[in-house]
Backbone bond lengths (Angstrom), bond angles and torsions (degrees), N, CA, C in turn:
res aa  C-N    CA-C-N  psi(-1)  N-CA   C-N-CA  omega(-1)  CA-C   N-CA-C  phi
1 X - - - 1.438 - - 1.520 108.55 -
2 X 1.158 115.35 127.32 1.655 123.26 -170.64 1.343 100.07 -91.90
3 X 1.513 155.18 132.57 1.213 154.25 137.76 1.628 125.58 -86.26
4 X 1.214 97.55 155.46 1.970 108.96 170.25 1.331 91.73 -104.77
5 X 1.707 89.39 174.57 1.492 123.24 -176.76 1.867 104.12 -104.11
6 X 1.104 113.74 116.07 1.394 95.56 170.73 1.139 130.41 -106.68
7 X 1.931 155.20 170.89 1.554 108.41 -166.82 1.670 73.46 -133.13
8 X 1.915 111.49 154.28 0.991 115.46 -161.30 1.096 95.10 -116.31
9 X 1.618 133.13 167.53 1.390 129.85 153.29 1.450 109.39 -106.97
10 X 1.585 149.61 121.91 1.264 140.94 -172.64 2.128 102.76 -121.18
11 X 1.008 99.76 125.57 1.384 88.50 170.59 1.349 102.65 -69.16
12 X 1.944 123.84 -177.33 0.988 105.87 -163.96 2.166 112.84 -94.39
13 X 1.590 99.00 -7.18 1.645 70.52 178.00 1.478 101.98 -84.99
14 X 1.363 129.74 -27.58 1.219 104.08 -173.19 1.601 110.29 -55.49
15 X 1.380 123.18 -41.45 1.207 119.73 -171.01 2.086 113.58 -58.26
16 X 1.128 98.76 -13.42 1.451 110.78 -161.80 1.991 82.73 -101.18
17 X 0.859 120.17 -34.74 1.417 105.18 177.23 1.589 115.54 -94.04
18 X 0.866 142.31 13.55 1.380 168.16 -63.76 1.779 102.87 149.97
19 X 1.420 115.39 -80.37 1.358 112.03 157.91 1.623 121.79 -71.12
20 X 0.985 125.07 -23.46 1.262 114.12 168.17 1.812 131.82 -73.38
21 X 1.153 111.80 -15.07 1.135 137.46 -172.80 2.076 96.49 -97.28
22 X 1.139 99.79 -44.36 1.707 111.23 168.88 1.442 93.71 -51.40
23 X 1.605 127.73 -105.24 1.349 149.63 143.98 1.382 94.86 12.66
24 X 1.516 150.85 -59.68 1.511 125.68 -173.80 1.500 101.74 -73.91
25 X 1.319 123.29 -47.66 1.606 116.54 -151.42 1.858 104.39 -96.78
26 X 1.527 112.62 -7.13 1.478 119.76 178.70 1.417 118.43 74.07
27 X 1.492 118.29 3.55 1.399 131.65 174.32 1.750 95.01 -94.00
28 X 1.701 97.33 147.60 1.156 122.97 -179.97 1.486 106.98 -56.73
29 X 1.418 136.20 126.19 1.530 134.78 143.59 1.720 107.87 -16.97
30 X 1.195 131.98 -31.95 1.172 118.96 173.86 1.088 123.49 -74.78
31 X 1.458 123.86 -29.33 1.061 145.71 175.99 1.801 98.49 -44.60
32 X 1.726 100.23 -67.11 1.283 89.45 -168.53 1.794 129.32 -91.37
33 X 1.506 93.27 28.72 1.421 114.15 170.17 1.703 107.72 -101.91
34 X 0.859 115.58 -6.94 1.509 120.74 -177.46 1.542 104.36 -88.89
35 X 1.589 105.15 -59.71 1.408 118.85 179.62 1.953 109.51 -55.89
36 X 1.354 120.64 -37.53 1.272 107.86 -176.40 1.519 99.33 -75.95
37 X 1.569 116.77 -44.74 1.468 103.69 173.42 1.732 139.91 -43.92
38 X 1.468 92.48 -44.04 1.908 105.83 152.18 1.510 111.68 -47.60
39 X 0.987 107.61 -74.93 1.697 106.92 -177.96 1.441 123.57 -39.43
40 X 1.314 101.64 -44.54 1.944 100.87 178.80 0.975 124.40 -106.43
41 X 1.116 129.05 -23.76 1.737 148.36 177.94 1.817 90.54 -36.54
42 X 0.793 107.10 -71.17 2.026 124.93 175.00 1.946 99.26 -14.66
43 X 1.317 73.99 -67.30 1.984 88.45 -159.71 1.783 92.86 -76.00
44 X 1.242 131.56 -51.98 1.644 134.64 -167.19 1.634 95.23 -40.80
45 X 1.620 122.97 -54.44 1.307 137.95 -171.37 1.303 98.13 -67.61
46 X 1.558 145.48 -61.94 1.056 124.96 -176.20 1.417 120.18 -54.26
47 X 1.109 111.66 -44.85 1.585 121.82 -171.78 1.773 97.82 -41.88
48 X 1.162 102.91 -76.72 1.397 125.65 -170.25 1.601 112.66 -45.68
49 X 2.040 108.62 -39.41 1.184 103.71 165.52 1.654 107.74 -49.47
50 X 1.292 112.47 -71.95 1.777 117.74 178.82 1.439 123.97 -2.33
51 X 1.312 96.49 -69.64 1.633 125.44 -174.90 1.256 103.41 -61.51
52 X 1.195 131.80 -54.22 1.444 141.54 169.59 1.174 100.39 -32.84
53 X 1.710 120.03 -78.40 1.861 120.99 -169.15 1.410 103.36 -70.42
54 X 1.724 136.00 -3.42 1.626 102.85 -170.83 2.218 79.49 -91.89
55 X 0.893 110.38 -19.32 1.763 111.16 -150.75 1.869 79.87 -67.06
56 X 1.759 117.03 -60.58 1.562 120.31 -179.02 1.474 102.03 -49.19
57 X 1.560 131.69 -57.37 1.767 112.13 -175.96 1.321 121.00 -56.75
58 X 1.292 114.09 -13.14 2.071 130.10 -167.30 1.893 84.66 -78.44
59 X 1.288 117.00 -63.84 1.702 141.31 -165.57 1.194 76.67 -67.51
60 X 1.783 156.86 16.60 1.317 102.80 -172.77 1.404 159.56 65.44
61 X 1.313 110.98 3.78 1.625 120.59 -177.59 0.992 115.24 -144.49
62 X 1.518 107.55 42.61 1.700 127.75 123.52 1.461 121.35 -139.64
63 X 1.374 94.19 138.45 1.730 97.97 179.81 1.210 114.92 -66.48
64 X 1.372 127.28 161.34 1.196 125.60 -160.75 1.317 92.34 -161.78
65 X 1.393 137.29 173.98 1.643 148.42 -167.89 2.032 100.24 -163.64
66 X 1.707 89.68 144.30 1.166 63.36 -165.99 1.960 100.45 -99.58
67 X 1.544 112.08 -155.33 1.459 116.28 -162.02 1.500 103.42 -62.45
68 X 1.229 139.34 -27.19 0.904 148.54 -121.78 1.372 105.34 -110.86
69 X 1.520 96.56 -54.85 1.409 102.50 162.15 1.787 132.59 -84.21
70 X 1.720 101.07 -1.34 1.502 117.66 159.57 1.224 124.31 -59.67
71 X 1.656 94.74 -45.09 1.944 105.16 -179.16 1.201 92.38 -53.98
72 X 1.852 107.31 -70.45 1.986 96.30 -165.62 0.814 125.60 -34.75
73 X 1.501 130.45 -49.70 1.307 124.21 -170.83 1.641 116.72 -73.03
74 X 1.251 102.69 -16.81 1.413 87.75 -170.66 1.729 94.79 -97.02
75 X 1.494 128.27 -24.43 1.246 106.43 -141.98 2.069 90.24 -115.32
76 X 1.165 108.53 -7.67 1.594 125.23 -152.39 1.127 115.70 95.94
């Protein structure tokens, strides 16, 4: 697995809780910048997908139907 370098900006308590949390468990601060990145990366992308398609249905450039005709179709 090939990796990059990424460069962070931390104010300073996060950075101070950040090394301290390093310093209890003896794993690198990167360590636990990787692991929060796993965890949210997931949801940050969905979100943003979201926002993306409601901002294109607002602009118009996606079709859309409205509830009314959802029930029918779905319910008769």
């Amino acid at each position: 697995m090939s990796t990059a370098v990424v460069s962070v900006r931390l104010d300073d308590e996060m950075k101070s809780r950040l090394d301290a949390l390093s310093a209890a468990t003896g794993r690198p601060a990167a360590f636990y910048v990787r692991q929060a990145l796993l965890e949210h990366l997931d949801k940050l992308e969905y979100a943003y997908a979201i926002t993306g398609e409601a901002e294109a249905i607002r602009r118009g450039e996606i079709e859309t139907i409205s509830s009314e005709d959802l029930a029918a179709e779905l319910f008769g």
